[in-house]
N, C-alpha and C positions, 0 to 999 in steps of 0.2 A: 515521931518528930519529922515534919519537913527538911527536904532536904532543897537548900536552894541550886539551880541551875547555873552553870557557867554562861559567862556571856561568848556567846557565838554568833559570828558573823553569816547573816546569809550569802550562798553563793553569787547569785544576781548585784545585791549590794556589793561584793568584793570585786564582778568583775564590771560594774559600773564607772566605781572610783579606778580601778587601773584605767579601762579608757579616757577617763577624764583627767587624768596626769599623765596620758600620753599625749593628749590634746594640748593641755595646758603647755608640755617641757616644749613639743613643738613650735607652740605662739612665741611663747618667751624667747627660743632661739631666734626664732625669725625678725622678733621686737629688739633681743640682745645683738643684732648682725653688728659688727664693726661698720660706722659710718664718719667717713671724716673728710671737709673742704679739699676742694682741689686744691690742688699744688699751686700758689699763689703767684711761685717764682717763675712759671712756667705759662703760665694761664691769666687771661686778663677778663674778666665779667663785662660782655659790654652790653648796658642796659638804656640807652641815652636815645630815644627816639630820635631821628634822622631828621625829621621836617616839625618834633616838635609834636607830634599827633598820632603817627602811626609808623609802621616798618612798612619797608617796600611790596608793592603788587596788591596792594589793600589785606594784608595780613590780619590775623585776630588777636595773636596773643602780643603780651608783656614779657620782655628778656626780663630777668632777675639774676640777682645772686645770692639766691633762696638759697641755703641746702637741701630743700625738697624738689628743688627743677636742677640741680647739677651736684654730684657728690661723687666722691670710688667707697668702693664695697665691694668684697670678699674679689679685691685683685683686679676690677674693673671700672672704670667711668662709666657712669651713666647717668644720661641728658633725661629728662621727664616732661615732658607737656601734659599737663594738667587742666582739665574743666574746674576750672574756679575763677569767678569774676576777681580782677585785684585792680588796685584803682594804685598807681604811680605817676609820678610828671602832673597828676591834676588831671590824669584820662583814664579808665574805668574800660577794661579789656575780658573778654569772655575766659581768657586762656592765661595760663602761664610759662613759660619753659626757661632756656638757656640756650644763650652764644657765647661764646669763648673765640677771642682769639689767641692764637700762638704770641710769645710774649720773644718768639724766634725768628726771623726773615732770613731767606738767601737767593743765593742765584744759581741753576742748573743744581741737579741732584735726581736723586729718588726719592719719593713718598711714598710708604708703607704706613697701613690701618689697618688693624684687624677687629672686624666688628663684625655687632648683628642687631640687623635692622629689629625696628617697632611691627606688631602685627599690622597690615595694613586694615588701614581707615578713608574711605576717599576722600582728601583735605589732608593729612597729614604730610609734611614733605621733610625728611630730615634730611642733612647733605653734611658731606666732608669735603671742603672747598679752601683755593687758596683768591687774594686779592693783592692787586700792589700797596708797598709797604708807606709809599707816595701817596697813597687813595685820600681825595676830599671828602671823607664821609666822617661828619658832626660823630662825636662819641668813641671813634674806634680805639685801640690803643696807641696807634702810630701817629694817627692824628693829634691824640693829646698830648704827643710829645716832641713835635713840630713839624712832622712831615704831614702832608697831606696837599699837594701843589699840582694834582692831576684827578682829574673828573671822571667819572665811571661813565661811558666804558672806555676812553680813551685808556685807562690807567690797565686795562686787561682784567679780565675774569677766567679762574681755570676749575673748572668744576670737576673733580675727582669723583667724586659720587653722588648723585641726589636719587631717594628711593621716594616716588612717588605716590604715595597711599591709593591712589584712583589708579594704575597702573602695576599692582600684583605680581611680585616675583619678577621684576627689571632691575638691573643697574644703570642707570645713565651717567655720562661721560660728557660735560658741553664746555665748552667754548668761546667767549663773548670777547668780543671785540669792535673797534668802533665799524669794520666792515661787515659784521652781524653780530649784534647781541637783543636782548631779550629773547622773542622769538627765532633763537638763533639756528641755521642750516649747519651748523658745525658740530655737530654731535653724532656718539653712538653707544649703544647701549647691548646687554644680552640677559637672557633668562637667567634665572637663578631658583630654580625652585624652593629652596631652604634656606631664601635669601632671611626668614626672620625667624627660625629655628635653631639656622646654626652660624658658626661664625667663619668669617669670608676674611681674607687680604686683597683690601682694595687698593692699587698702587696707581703712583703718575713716574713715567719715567721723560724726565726733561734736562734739554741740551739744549745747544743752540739750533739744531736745525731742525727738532719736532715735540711736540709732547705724546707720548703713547701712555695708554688708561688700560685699565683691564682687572681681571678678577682672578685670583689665586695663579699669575701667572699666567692666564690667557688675553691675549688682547684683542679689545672690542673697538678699539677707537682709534685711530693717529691722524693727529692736527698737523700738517705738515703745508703749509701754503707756500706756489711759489714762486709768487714773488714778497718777499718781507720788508716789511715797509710802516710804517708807525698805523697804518688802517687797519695790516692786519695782523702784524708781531711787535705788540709790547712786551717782550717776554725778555729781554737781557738785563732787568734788574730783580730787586728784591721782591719777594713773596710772600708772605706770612699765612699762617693754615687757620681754619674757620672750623668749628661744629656746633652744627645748631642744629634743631628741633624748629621747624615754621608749622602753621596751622595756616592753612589757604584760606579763602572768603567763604569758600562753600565747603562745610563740613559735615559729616556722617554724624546726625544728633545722637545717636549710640555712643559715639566716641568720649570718651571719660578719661584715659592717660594712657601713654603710650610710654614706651624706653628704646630711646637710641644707647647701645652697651657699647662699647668699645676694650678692647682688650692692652691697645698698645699703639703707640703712634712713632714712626722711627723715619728721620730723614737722614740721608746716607749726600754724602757730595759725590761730585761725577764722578771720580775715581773709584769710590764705594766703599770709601770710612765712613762710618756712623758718625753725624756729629752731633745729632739732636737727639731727645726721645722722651719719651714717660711712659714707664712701664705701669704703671701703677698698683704699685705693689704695696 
């Protein structure tokens, strides 16, 4: 009489399916990650084109308030620029991403970030930046709430950090004002080799009589002009904080998405209470 065989598993077969449910648990994790909208209370989406057409400096993309271009995850914000054509306002943009403004203003303080830039791309420009809380710019949040009574650059621009994608492991630090901005002389910057590796504190520390910029406690920049006078120190009123992702006119066609990450954002008044933050936790 035949005797029938047990069923048995080849080894190759056994250790095929383990890798492939170690593949699989890992997707899943990475698909299951905890992802949920910014902090609404805190954070304003400004998506409202400025002239109607496009963002400033002939930029490419679309702000959104996708949860694909701005979201926290596992403890951090993070901003996305994305290659995908999206058509809003009735205009059709190569790019996507996010601006956020603070839904918080004030006067004199510290601003603390802790973040880590996108791989560079030349064309990608992310920045942590503040603007006046007065500023006449169509869409912002202070504008849609009645302020807006002074014109860029009369109104001041304080630029805490912009990481230049064509410009590799810099922090820059600028300045605009109505006695220089755009191409402005008031700026400074320093190396950072693991500027998009690892995570940095970029701070502004501001009074009344200078703005100093710098990275993990070193400082690279101090605006100090002097004589102050509405040319060149709009700086004694309100400020509200900015993080955006920009894609410049001329971009690296490689370029596909990038992440501005952020860890935490804390402004402290002159004395050095904490009054503002989002941990985002």
């Amino acid at each position: 009489m035949q005797r029938s065989r047990k069923n048995q598993s080849h080894p190759l077969f056994v250790a095929t399916l383990i890798n492939l449910l170690i593949i699989f648990s890992a997707n899943t994790s990475a698909t299951n990650e905890s992802v949920r909208p910014v902090d609404s209370t805190k954070w304003f989406h400004q998506t409202i084109l400025p002239n109607g057409n496009s963002w400033f400096n002939g930029e490419l993309q679309h702000y959104t308030d996708q949860i694909t271009n701005s979201f926290v995850s596992n403890g951090t914000l993070k901003i996305k620029a994305i290659k995908e054509y999206t058509k809003l306002q009735g205009v059709t943009k190569e790019f996507s991403s996010a601006r956020l403004n603070s839904k918080f203003a004030f006067t004199y303080g510290k601003v603390e970030v802790r973040a880590k830039m996108p791989e560079s791309y030349g064309g990608t420009w992310p920045a942590i930046w503040m603007l006046s809380k007065d500023i006449n710019e169509r869409g912002a949040y202070f504008q849609q709430l009645g302020f807006g009574k002074s014109n860029w650059p009369d109104c001041g621009e304080i630029d805490i950090l912009e990481f230049w994608g064509r410009i590799p492991e810099v922090a820059q630090s600028a300045v605009h004002t109505r006695s220089s901005h755009g191409d402005t002389i008031n700026l400074g910057s320093q190396q950072i080799p693991s500027i998009s590796s690892k995570f940095h504190v970029y701070y502004l520390d501001w009074n009344k009589d200078f703005l100093s910029f710098g990275v993990d406690n070193i400082e690279h920049y101090k605006y100090n002009p002097k004589v102050k006078n509405q040319m060149t120190w709009p700086f004694d009123s309100d400020q509200y904080l900015l993080l955006n992702f920009a894609i410049e006119r001329n971009i690296e066609p490689s370029f596909e998405n990038g992440i501005l990450e952020i860890d935490y954002v804390r402004i402290y008044d002159d004395s050095g209470v904490l009054i503002w933050s989002d941990e985002f936790n």
